[in-house]
KOLNU-704615 format. One record per residue: residue number from 1; residue in three letters; x negated, z, y of N, C-alpha, C in turn. Coordinates in nm, 2 decimals. Layout:
N
R; NUM; Ala; X; Z; Y; X; Z; Y; X; Z; Y
...
***
This chain:
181
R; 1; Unk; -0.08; 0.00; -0.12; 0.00; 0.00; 0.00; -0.09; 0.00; 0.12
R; 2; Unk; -0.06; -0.08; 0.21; -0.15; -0.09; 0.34; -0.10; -0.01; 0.46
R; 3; Unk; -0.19; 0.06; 0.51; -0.20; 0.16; 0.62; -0.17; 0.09; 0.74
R; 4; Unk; -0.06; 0.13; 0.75; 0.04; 0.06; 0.91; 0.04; 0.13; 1.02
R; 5; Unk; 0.01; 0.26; 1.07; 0.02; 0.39; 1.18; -0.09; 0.49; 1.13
R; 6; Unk; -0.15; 0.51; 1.21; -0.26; 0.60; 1.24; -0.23; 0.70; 1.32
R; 7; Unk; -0.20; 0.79; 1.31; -0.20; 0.89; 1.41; -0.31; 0.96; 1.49
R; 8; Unk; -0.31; 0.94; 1.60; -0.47; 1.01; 1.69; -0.48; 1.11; 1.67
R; 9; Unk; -0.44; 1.20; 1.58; -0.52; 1.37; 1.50; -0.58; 1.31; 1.41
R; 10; Unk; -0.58; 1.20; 1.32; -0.64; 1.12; 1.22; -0.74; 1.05; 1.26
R; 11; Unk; -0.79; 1.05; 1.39; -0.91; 0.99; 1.41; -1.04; 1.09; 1.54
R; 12; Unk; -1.12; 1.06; 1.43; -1.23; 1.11; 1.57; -1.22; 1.05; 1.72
R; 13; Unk; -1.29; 1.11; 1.78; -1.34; 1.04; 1.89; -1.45; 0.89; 1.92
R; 14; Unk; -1.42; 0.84; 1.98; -1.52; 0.70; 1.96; -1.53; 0.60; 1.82
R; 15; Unk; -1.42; 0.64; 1.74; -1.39; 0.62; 1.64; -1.38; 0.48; 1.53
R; 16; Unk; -1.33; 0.41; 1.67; -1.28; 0.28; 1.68; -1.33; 0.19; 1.76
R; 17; Unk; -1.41; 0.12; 1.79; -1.47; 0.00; 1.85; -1.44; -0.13; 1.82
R; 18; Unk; -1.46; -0.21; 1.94; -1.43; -0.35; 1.92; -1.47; -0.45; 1.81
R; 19; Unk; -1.55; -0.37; 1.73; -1.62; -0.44; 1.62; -1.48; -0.40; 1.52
R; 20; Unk; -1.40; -0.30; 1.50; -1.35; -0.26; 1.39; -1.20; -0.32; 1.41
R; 21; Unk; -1.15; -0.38; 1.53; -1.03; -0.43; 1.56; -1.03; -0.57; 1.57
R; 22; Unk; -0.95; -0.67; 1.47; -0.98; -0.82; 1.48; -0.89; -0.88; 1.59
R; 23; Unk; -0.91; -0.95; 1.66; -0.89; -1.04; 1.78; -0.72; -1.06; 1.81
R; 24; Unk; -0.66; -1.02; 1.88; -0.49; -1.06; 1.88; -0.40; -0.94; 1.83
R; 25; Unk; -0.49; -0.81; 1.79; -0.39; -0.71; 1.68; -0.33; -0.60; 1.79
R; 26; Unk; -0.42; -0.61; 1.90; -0.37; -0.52; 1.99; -0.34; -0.60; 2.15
R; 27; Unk; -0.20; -0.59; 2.16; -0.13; -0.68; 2.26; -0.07; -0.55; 2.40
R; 28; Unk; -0.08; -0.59; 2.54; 0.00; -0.48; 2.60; 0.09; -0.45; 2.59
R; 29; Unk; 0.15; -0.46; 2.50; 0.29; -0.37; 2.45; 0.23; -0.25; 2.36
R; 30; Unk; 0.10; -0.30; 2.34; 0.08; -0.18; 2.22; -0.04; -0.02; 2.32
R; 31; Unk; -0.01; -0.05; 2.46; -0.13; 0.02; 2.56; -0.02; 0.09; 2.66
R; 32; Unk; -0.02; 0.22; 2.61; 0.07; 0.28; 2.77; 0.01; 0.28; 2.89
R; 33; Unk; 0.13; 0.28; 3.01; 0.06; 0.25; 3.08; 0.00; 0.33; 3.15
R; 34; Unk; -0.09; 0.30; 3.21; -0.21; 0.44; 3.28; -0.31; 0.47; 3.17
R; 35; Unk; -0.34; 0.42; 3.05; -0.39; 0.53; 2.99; -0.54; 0.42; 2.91
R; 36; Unk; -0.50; 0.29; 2.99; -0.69; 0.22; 2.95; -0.74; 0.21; 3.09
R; 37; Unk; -0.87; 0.27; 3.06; -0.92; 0.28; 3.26; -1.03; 0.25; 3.23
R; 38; Unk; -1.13; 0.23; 3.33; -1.26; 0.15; 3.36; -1.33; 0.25; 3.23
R; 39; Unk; -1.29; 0.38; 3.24; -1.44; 0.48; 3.18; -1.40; 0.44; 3.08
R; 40; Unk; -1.26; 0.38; 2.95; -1.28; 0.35; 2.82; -1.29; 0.21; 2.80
R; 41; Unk; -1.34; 0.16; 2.90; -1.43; 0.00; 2.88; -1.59; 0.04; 2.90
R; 42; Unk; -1.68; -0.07; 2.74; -1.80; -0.05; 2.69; -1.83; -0.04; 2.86
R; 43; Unk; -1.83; -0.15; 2.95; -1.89; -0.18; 3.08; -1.81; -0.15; 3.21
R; 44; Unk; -1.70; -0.13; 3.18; -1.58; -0.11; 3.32; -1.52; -0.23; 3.36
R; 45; Unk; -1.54; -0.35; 3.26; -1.44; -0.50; 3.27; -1.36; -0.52; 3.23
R; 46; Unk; -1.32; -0.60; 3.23; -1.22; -0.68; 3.12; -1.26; -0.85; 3.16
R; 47; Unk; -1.27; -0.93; 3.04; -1.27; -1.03; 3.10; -1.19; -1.11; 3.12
R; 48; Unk; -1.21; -1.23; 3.20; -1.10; -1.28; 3.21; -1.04; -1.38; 3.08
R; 49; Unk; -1.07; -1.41; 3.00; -1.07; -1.48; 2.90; -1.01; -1.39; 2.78
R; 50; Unk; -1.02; -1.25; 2.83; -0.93; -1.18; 2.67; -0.78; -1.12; 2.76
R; 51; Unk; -0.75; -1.16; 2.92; -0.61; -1.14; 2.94; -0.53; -1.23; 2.91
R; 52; Unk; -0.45; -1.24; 2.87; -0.34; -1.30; 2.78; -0.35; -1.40; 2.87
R; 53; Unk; -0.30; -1.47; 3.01; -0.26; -1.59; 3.04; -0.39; -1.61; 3.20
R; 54; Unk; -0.49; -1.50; 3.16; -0.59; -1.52; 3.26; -0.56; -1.46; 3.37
R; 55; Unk; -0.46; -1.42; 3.41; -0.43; -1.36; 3.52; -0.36; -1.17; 3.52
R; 56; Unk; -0.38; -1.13; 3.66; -0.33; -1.01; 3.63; -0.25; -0.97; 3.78
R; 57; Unk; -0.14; -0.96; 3.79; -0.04; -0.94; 3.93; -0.08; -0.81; 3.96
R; 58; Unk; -0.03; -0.89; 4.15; -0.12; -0.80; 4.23; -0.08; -0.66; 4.21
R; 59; Unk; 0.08; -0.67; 4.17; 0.16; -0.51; 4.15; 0.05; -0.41; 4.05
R; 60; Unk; -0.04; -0.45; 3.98; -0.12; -0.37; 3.88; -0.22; -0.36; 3.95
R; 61; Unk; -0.28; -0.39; 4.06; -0.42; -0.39; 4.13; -0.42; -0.28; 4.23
R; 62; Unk; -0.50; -0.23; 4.25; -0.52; -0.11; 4.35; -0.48; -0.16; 4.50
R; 63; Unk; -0.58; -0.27; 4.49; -0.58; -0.33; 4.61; -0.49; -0.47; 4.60
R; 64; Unk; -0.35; -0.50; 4.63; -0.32; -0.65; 4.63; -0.29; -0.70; 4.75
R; 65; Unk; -0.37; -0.68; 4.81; -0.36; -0.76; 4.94; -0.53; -0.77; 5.02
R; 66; Unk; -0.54; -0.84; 5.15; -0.62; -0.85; 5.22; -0.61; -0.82; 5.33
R; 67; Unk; -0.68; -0.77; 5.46; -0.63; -0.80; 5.60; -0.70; -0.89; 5.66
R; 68; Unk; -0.68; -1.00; 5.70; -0.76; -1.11; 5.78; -0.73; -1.14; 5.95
R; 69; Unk; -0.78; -1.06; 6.05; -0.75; -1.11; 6.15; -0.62; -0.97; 6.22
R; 70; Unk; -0.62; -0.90; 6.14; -0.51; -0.81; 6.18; -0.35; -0.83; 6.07
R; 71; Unk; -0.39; -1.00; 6.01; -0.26; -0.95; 5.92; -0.29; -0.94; 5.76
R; 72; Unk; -0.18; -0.92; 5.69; -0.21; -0.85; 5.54; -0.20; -1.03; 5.46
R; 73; Unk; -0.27; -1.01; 5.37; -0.22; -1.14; 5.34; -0.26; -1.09; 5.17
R; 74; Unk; -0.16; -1.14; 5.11; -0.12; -1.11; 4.92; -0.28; -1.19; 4.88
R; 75; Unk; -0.36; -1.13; 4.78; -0.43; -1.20; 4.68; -0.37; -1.29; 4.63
R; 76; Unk; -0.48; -1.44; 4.62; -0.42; -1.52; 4.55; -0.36; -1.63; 4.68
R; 77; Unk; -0.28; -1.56; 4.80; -0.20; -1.61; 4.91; -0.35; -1.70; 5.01
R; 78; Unk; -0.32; -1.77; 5.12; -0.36; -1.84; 5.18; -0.35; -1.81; 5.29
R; 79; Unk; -0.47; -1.79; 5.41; -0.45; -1.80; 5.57; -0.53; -1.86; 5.64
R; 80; Unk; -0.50; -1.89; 5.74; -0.58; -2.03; 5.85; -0.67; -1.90; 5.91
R; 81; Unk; -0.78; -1.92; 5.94; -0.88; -1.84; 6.01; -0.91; -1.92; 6.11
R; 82; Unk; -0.93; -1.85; 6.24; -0.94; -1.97; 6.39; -1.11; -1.92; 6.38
R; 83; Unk; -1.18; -2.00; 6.37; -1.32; -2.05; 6.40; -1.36; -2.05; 6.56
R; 84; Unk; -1.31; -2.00; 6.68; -1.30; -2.07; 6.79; -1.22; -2.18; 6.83
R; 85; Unk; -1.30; -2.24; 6.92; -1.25; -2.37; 7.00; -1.24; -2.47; 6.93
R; 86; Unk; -1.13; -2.52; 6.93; -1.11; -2.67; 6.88; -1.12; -2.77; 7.00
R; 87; Unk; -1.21; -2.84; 6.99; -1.26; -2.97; 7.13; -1.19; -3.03; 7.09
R; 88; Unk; -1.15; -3.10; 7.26; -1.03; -3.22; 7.19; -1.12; -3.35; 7.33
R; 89; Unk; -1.05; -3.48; 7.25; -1.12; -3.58; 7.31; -1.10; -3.55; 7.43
R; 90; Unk; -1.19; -3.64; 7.54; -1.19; -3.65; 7.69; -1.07; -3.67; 7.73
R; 91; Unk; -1.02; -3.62; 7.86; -0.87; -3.62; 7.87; -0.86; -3.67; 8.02
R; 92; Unk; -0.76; -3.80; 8.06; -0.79; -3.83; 8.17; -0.67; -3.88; 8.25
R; 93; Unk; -0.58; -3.82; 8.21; -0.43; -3.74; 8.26; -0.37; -3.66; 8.28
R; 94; Unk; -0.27; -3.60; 8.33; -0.19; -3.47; 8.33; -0.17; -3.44; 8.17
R; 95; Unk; -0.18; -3.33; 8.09; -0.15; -3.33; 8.00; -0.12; -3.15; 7.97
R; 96; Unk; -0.03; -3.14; 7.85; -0.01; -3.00; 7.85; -0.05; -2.91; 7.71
R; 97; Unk; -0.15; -2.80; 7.76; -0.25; -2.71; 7.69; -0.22; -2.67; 7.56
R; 98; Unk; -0.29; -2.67; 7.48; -0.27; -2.61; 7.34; -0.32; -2.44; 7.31
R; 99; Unk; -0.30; -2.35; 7.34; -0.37; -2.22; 7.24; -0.46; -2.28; 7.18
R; 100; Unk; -0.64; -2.25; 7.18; -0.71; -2.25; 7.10; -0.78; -2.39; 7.11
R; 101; Unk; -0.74; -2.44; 7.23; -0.80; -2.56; 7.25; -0.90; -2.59; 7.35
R; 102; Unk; -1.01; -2.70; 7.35; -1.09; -2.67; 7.50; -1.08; -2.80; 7.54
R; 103; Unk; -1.09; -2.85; 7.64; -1.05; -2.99; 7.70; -1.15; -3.02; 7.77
R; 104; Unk; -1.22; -3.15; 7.78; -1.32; -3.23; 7.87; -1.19; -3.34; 7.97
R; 105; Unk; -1.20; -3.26; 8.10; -1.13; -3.31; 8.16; -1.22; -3.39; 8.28
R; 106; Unk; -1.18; -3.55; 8.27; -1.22; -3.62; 8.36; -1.16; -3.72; 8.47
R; 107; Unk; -1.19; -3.65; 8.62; -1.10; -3.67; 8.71; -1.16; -3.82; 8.82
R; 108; Unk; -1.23; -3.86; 8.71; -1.33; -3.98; 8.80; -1.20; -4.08; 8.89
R; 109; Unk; -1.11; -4.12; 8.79; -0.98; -4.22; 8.82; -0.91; -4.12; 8.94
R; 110; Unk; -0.88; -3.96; 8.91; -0.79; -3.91; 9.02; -0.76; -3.75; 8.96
R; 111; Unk; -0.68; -3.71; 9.04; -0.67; -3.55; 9.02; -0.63; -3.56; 8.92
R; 112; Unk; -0.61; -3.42; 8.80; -0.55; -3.41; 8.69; -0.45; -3.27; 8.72
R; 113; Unk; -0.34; -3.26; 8.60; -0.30; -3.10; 8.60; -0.31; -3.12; 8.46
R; 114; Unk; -0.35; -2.93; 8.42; -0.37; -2.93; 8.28; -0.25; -2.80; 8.32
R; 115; Unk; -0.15; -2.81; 8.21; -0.03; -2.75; 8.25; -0.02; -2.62; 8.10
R; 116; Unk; -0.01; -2.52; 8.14; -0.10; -2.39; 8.05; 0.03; -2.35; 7.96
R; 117; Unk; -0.02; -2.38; 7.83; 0.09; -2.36; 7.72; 0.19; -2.26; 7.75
R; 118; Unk; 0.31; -2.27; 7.72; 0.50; -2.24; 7.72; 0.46; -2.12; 7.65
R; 119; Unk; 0.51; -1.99; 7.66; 0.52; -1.86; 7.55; 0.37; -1.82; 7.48
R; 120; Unk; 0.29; -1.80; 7.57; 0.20; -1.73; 7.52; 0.20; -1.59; 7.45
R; 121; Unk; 0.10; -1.63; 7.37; 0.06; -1.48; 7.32; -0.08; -1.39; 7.36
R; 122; Unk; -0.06; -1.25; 7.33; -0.20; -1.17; 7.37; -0.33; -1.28; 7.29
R; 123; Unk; -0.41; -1.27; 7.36; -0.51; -1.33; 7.33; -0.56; -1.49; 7.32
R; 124; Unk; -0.46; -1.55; 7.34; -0.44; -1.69; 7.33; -0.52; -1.77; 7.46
R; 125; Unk; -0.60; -1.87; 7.43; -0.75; -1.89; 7.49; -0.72; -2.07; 7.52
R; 126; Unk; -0.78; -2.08; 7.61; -0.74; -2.24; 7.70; -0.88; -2.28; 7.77
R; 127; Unk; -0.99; -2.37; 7.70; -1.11; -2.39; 7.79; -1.09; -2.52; 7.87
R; 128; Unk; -1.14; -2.56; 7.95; -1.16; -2.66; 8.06; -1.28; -2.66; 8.08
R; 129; Unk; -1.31; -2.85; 8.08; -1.47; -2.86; 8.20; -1.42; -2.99; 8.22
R; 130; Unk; -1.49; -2.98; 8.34; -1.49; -3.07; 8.45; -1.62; -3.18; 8.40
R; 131; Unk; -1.57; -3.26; 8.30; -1.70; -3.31; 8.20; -1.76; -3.46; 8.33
R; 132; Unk; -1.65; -3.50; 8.40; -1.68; -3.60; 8.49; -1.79; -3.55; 8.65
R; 133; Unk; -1.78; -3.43; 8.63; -1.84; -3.35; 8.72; -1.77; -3.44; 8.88
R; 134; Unk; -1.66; -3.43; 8.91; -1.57; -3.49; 9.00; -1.44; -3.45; 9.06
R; 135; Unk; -1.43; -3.31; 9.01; -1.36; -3.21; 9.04; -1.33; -3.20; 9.18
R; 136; Unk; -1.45; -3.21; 9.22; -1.50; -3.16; 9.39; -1.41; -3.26; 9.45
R; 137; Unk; -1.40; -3.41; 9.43; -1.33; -3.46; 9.49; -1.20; -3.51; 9.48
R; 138; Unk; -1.17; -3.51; 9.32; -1.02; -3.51; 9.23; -0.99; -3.38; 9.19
R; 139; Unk; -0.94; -3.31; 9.25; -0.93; -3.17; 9.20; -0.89; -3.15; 9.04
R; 140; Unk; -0.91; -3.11; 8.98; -0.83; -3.02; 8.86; -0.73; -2.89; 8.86
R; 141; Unk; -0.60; -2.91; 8.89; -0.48; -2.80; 8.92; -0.41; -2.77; 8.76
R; 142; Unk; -0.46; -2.61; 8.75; -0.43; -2.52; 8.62; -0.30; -2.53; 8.67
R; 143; Unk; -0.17; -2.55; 8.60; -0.03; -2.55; 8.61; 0.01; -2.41; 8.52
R; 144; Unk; 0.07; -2.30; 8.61; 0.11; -2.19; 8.53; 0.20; -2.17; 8.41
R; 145; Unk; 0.28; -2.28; 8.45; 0.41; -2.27; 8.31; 0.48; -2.14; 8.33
R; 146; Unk; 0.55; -2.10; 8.45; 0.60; -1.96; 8.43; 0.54; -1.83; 8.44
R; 147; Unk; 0.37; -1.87; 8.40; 0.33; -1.73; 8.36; 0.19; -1.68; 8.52
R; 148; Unk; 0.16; -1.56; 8.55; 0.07; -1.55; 8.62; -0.05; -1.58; 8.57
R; 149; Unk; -0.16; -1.65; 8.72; -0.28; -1.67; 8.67; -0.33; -1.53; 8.74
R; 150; Unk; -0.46; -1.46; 8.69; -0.54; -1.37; 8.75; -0.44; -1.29; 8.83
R; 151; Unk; -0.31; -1.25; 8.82; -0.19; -1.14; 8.86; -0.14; -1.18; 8.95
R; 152; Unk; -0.13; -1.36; 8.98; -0.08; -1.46; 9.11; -0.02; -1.53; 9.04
R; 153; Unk; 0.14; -1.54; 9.07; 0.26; -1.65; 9.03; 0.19; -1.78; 9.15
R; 154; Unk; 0.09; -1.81; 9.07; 0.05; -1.97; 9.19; -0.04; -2.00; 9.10
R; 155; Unk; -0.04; -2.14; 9.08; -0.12; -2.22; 9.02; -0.30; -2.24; 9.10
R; 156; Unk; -0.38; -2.27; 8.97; -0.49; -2.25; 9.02; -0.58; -2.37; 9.04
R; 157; Unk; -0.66; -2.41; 9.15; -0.71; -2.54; 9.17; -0.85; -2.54; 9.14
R; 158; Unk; -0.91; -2.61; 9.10; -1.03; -2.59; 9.06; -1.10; -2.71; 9.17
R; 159; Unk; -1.22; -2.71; 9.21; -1.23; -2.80; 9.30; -1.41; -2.81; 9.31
R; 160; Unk; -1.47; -2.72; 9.23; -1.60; -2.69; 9.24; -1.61; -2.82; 9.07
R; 161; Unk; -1.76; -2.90; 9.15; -1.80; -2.97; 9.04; -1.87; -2.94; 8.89
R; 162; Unk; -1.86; -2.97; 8.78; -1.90; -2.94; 8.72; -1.87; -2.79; 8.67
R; 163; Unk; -1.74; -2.76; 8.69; -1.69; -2.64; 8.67; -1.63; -2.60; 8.51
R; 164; Unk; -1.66; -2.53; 8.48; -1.57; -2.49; 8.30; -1.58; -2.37; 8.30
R; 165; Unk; -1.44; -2.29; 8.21; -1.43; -2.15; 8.22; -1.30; -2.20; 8.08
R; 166; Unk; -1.29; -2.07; 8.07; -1.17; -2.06; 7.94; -1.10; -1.92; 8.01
R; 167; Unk; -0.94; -1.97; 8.00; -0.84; -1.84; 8.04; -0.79; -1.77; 7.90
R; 168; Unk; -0.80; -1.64; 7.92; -0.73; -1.59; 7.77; -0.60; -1.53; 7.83
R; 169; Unk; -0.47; -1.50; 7.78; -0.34; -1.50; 7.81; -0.36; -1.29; 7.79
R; 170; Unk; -0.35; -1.21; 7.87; -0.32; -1.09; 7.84; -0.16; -1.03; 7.88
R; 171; Unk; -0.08; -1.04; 7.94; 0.04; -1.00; 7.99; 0.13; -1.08; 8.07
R; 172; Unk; 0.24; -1.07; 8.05; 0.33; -1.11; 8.16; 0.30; -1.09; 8.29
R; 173; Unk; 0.25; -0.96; 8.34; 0.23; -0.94; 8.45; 0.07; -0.99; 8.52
R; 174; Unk; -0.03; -0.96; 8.41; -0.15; -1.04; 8.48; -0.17; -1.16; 8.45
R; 175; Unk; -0.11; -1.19; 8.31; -0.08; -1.36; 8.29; -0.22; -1.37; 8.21
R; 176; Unk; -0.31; -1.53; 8.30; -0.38; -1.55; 8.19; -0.56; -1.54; 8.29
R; 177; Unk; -0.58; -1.50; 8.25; -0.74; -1.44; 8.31; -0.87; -1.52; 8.28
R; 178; Unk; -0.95; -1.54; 8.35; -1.05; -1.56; 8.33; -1.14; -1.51; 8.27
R; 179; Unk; -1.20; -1.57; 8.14; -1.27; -1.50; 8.06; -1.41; -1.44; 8.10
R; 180; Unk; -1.48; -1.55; 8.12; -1.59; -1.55; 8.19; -1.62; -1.57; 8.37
R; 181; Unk; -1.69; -1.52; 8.43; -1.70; -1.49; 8.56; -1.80; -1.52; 8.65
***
């Protein structure tokens, strides 16, 4: 008759090793839970190749998540990380601002307005240069969109040649500031 239940009074300590159990006989249905932990692994692994479908949900991990940038993001999940500035081609029209964008504005043909992104948020960043260095005579006019520049409901003219600066957006009430000075 073959021995089907073993009772753990019936067995020593360290008793049983991977050598004495053949491949498939013990499945997680047969492991309560809480009760295999790093100290009764030979090394404190598991590999990936003896979990049943290779994977293990984040709800069993200590840690199932990440924070990137201030938000949580699930293992396994995906998030855009901003690198800085995104350059965008030479711009040589009135055109309107992107968050996160820097612009080579060239006023050789005539003035421009660069018109400062709708619903900003804290931190949200707008660079400009005067890449034609012609500012001085075609001005470049920051268009507010509603919001204050440097704590003034009035749009800002730029008029100095060869000028570049980036605005970051801090509040309703101071609007969007100059980063650099």
């Amino acid at each position: 008759m073959a021995l089907t239940k073993v009772t753990t009074s019936g067995l020593a300590d360290d008793s049983i090793t991977s050598a004495k159990v053949a491949n498939g006989v013990i499945s997680a249905a047969d492991v309560a839970d809480g009760t295999l932990t790093n100290a009764k692994l030979a090394d404190g692994t598991i590999e990936n190749g003896k979990i049943a479908d290779g994977t293990i949900a984040n709800a069993k991990l200590v840690n199932s998540s990440v924070t990137v940038n201030g938000s949580s993001v699930s293992l396994g999940g995906s998030v855009d990380i901003s690198a800085g500035t995104s350059w965008q081609t030479e711009k040589t029209t009135s055109f309107t601002a992107v968050a996160g964008e820097g612009y080579f504005v060239n006023t050789t043909s005539g003035a421009i307005t660069v018109t400062l992104p709708a619903s900003p948020s804290l931190g949200d960043e707008v660079s400009i240069i005067d890449a034609s260095g012609t500012a001085d005579t075609n001005n470049i006019t920051i268009g507010r969109n509603s919001e204050n520049i440097q704590g003034t409901a009035a749009d800002l003219t730029i008029s100095t040649e060869r000028a570049g600066f980036t605005l970051v957006y801090f509040n309703s009430t101071q609007g969007w500031l100059l980063k650099d000075k």
